[in-house]
N, C-alpha and C positions, 0 to 999 in steps of 0.2 A: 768286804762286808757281804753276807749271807743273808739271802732272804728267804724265808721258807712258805710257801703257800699251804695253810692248812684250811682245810673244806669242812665244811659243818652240816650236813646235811640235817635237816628236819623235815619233820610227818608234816606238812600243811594242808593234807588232805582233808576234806570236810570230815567228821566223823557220821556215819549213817548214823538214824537215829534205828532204838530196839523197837522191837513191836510194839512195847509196854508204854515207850514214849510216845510213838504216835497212837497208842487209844488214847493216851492222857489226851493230847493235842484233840485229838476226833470230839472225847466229850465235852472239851472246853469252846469249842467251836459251835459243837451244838446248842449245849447252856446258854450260851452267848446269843445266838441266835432265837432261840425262846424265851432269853430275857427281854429283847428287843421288843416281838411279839406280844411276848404278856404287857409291858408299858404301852404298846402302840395302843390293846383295845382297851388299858386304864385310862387312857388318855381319848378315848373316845366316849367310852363313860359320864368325863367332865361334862361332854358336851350334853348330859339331859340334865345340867347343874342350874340355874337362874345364875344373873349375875351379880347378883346380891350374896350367894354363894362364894361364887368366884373370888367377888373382893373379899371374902373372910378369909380366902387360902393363897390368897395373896396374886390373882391371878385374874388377868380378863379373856373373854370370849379371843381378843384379836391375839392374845400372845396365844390363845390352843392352836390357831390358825398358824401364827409365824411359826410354830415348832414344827407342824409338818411341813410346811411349805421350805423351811431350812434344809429338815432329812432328807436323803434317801430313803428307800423301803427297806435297806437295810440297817442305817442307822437307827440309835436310841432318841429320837425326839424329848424323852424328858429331861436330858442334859438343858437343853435349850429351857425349859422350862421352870427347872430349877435357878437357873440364872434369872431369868424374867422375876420368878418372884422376891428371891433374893435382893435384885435392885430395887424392887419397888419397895420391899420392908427397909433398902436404906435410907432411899429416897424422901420415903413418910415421915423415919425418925429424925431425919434429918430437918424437914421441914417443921417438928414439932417442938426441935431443938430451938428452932432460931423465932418461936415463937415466945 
């Protein structure tokens, strides 16, 4: 019996990326980070809301507080806030459910 060793070599090399890719990369980074930005001082805004306000958009003074207090400076805070009101809109219907 005969065994033959055949080798295979492959490219596993990272492939660099083009210039083109990394602007793309550069401006989505940016974007990213001025979206951040632009939510951070909408969501500072709320705060000259009354809280009578707040419960119309489904939201109280303490959830604008946990959102930042969650983030970093780099993260998006309204993730956290879109949750917050979301549960509260389940929460109500649910309580008016069972009424």
């Amino acid at each position: 019996m005969r065994t033959t060793d055949r080798i295979l070599e492959l490219d596993c090399n990272p492939a660099t990326r083009t210039f083109s890719q990394r602007l793309v990369a550069g401006f989505a980074t940016l974007a990213s980070v001025l979206r951040v930005f632009r939510n951070r001082m909408e969501i500072n805004a709320l705060h000259e809301l009354d809280d009578n306000q707040l419960r119309d958009i489904g939201l109280s003074r303490a959830d604008l507080d946990a959102a930042f207090l969650a983030s970093t400076f780099f993260e998006d805070p309204s993730d956290q806030l879109t949750r917050s009101a979301r549960n509260r809109g389940r929460n109500s219907l649910h309580r008016l459910n069972q009424d």
